[in-house]
C-alpha positions in Angstrom: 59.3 -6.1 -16.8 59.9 -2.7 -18.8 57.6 -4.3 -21.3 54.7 -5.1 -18.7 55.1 -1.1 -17.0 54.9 0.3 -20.3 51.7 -1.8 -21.4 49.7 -0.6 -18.0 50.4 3.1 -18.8 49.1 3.0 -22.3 46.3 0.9 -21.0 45.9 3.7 -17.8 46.1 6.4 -20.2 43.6 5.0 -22.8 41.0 4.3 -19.7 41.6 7.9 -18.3 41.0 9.4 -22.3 37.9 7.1 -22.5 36.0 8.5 -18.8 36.9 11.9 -20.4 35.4 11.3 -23.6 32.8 9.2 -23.3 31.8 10.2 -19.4 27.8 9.9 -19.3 26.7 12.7 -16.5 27.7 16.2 -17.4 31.3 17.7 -18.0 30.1 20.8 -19.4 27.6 23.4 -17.7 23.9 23.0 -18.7 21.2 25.4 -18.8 18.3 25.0 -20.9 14.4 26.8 -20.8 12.0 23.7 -20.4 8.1 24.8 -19.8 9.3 28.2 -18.9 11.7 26.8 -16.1 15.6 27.1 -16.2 17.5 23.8 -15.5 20.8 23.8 -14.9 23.6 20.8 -14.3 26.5 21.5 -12.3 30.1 21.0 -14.0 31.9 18.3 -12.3 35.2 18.7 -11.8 38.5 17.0 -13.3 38.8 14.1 -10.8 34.8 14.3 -10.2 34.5 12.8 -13.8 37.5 10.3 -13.7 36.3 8.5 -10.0 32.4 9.1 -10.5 30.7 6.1 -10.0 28.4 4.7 -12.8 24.9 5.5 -12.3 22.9 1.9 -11.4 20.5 2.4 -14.5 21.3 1.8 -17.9 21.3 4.3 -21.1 18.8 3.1 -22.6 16.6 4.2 -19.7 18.2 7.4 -19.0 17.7 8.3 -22.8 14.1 7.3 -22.8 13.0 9.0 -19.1 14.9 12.3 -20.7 13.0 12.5 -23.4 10.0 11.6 -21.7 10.0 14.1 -18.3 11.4 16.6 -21.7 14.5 17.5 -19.8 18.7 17.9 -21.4 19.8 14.3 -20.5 22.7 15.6 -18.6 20.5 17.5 -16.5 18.5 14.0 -15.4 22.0 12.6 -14.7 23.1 15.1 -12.9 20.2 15.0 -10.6 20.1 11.1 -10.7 23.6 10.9 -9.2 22.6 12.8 -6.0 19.1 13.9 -5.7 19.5 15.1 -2.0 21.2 17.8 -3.6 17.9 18.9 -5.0 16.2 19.3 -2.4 16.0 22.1 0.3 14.1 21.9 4.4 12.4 23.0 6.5 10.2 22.5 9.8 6.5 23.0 9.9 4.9 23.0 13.4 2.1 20.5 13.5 -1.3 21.1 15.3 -0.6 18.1 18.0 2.2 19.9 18.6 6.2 19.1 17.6 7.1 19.7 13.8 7.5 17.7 11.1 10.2 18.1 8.4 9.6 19.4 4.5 11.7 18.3 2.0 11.2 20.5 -0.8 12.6 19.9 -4.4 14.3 22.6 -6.2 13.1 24.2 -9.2 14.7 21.4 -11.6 13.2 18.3 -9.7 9.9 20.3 -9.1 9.5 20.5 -12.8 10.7 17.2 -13.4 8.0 15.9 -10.2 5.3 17.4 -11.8 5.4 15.5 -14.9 5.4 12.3 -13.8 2.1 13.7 -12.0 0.4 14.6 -14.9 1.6 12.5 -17.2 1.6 9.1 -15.2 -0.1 9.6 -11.7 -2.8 11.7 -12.4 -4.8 8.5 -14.5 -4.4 6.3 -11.9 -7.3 5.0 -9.8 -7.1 5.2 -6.1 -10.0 4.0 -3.7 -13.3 5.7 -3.4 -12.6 6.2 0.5 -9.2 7.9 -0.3 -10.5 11.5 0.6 -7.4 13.2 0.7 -5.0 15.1 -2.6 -8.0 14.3 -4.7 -9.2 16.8 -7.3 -12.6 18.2 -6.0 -12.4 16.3 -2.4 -11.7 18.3 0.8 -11.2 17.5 4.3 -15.5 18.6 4.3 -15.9 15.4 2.0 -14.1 13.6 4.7 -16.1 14.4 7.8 -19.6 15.1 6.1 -19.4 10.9 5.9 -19.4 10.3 9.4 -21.9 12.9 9.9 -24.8 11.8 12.1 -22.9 8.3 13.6 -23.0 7.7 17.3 -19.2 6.0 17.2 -16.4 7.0 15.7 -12.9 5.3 15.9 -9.9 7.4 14.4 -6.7 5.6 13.7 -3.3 7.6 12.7 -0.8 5.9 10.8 2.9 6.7 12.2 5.6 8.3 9.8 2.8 7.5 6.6 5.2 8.8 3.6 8.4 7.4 5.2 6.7 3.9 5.9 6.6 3.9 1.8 10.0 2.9 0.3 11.6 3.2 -2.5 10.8 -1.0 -3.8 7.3 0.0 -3.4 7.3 2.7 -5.7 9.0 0.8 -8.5 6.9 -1.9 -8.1 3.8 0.8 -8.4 5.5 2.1 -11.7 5.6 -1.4 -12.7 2.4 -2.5 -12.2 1.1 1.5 -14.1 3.0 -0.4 -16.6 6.7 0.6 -17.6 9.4 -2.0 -17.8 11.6 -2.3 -14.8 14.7 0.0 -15.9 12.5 2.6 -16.2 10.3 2.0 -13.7 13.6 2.4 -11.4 14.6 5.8 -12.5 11.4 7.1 -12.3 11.1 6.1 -8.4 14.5 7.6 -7.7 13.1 10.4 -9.0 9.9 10.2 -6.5 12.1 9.7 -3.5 14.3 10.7 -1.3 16.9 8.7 1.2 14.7 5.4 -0.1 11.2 6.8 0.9 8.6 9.0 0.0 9.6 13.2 0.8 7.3 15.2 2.5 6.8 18.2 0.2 7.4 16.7 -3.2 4.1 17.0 -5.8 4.2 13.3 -6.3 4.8 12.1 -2.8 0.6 12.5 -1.8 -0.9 10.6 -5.2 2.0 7.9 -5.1 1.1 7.1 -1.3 -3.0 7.1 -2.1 -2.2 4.3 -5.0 0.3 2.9 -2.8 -2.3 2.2 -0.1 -5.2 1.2 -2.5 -4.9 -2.3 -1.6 -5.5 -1.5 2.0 -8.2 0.8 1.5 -9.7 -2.4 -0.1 -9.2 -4.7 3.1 -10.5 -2.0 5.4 -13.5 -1.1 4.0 -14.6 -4.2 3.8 -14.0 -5.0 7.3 -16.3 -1.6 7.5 -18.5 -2.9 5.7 -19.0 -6.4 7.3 -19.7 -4.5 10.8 -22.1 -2.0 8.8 -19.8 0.8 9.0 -17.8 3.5 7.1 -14.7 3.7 6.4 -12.6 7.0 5.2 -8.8 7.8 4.6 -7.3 11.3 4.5 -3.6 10.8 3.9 -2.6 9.2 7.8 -5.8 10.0 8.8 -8.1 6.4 9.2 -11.9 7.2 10.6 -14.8 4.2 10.5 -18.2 5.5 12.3 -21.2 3.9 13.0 -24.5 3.2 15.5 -22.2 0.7 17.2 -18.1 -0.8 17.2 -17.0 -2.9 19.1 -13.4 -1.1 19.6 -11.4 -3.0 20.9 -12.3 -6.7 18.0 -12.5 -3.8 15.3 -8.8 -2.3 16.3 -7.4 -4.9 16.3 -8.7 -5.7 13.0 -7.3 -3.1 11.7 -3.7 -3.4 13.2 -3.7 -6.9 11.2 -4.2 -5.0 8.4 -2.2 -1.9 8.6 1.2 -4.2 9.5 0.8 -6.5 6.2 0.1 -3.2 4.0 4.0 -2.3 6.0 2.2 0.6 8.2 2.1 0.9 11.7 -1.0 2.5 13.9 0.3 5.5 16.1 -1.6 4.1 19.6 -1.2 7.6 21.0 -3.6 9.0 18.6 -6.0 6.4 18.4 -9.7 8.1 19.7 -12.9 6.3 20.1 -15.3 8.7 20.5 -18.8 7.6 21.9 -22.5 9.8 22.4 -21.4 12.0 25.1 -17.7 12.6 23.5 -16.9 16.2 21.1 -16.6 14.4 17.4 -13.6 16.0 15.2 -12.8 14.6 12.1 -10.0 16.5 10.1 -10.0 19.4 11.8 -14.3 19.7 11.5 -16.6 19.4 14.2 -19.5 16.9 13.4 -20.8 16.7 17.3 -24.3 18.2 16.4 -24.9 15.2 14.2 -27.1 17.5 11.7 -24.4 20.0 10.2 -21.1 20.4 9.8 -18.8 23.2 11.6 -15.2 24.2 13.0 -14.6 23.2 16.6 -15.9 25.9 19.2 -13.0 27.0 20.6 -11.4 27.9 17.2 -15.4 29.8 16.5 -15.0 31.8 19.8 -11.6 32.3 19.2 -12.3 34.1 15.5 -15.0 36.1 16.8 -13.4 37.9 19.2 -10.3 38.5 17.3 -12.7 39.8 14.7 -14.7 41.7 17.7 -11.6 43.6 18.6 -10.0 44.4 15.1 -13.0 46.1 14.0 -13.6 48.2 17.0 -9.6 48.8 18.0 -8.1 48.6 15.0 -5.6 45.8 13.9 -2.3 47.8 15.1 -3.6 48.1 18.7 -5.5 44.7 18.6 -2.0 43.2 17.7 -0.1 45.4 20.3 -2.9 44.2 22.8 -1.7 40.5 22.2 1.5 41.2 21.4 1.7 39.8 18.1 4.5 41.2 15.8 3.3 38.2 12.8 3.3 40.0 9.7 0.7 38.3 7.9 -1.5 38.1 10.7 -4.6 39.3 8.4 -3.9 36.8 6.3 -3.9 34.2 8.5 -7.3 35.5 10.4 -8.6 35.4 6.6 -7.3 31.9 6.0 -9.0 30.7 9.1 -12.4 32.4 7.5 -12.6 30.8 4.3 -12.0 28.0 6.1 -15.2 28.3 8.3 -17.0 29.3 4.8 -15.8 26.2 3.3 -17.3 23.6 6.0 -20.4 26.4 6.5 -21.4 28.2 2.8 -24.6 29.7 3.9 -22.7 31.6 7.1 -23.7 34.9 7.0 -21.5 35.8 10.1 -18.3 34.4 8.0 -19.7 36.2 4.9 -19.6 39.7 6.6 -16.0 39.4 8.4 -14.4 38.5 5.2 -16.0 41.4 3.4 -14.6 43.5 6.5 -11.0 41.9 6.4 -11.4 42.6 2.5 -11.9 46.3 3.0 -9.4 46.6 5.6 -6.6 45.4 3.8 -7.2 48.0 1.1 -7.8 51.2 3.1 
């Protein structure tokens, strides 16, 4: 019996030496300058690197993604063991009102994020009717191709980067082309809680590839009822001279619940002759030219109308706005306006104004 006791303790005590030696995330503190960034891995404590788990991904894979996303391999475990723990939130009031929730990733992941951006997503080829994160393509691109239809049918997809779990991304690394062991670490690294994070760099590009396949599927259901079809992330639009809305929705619906995405029915608009056209944000209701929507026109024009004749401390005491970077905001509205209408001499002169009030 004395014999069996004192085998398990020199069999205990060889197993304890061996996690202290030979532990794969990080016993010592890291902090290394990659791309001008400082990355730093947190030093785990006594029991922390006796009881840690092992990471489901093997060396091999660790070793190769390290050198590839050029980051200290202790680093990439460290965040690979908990990668909620890289990430910080926040709420962001949407325009149909409520909030929705940012999950931002801290400088190390960031870094890390935007490398597989550039250095795998950035190549890949997403559908022509994609509008939206696309180099070049605004939400103007979006709405200038519905210009001039009589009907318009716009379809919001509910939750669109949490529908998108993690499988899906590996399989999309897969099928870009790395072998499955990386192709697993890299997702981990694109998601958060098994899904794609709101507010991570590669969250927008992965969901437009993601979706290519049923970009396919509904533009050619556009296309058989001589319409067009557009994306913007969530945002669906097909316009024509005539749809049929209620066939064509349901259409769609078919093909939004195979591709795992579900329609939002409470935002669902058809919009016929008589009905005010928005499309992202841009009215197209004149059917000639683009513009903003007219309350948001009026609206600029008399805070503009009052700044420059009151002065922006009593226009704000007027409306009793204490926002700090009010200016700013009225700005961002106007180069907004100048972006859907370039030859607007109106919006021209108010930003020269704004210009020359923020330096005096």
């Amino acid at each position: 019996m004395n014999t069996i006791l004192v085998v398990f303790f020199i069999v205990l005590v060889i197993w304890l030496l061996f996690r202290l030696l030979n532990f794969d995330g990080n016993n010592v503190d890291v902090e290394k300058k990659e791309n001008g960034s400082v990355l730093k891995a947190k030093k785990q404590s006594f029991l922390a690197r006796i009881f840690s788990k092992p990471l489901p991904y093997d060396d091999e894979a660790i070793t190769w993604c390290a050198n590839f996303l050029i980051i200290d391999k202790n680093t990439l475990i460290s965040i690979l063991r908990n990668t909620s723990a890289y990430y910080s939130h926040f709420k962001l009031a949407k325009r149909s009102g409520g909030y929705r929730t940012i999950s931002a990733p801290n400088e190390a992941l960031l870094n890390i994020q935007r490398i597989i951006y550039k250095r795998t997503l950035l190549t890949v080829n997403i559908h022509p009717a994609s509008m939206g994160f696309r180099k070049n393509f605004s939400v103007t691109h979006n709405a200038k191709a519905h210009l001039g239809n009589n009907h318009i049918l716009k379809v919001d997809l509910f939750d669109f980067f949490g529908s998108i779990k993690k499988d899906r991304v590996i399989k999309t690394f897969e099928k870009i082309g790395y072998p499955v062991n990386i192709s697993q670490v890299l997702a981990e690294l694109c998601t958060l809680g098994g899904k794609l994070p709101q507010g991570a760099p590669t969250s927008p590009t992965l969901s437009n590839i993601i979706a290519f396949n049923m970009d396919i599927e509904l533009a050619s259901i556009a296309q058989k009822n001589s319409l067009r079809y557009t994306r913007y992330a969530d945002d669906l639009t097909f316009s024509g001279t005539d749809i049929a809305f209620e066939p064509l929705l349901t259409d769609i619906d078919v093909i939004i619940r195979k591709e795992n995405f579900i329609i939002q029915r409470k935002k669902t608009r058809f919009l016929t002759e008589k009905k005010r056209k928005i499309v992202t944000g841009i009215s197209i209701s004149s059917g000639e030219k683009m513009t903003i929507p007219r309350a948001k026109r009026r609206e600029i024009r008399k805070n503009m109308h009052y700044i420059l004749t009151k002065g922006l401390v009593e226009h704000q005491r007027f409306r009793g706005s204490t926002d700090p970077v009010y200016l700013q905001r009225l700005m961002g509205y106007l180069n907004f306006w100048l972006m859907v209408e370039p030859e607007n001499e109106y919006v021209k002169r108010s930003i020269a104004a704004l210009k020359k009030l923020k330096i005096t």
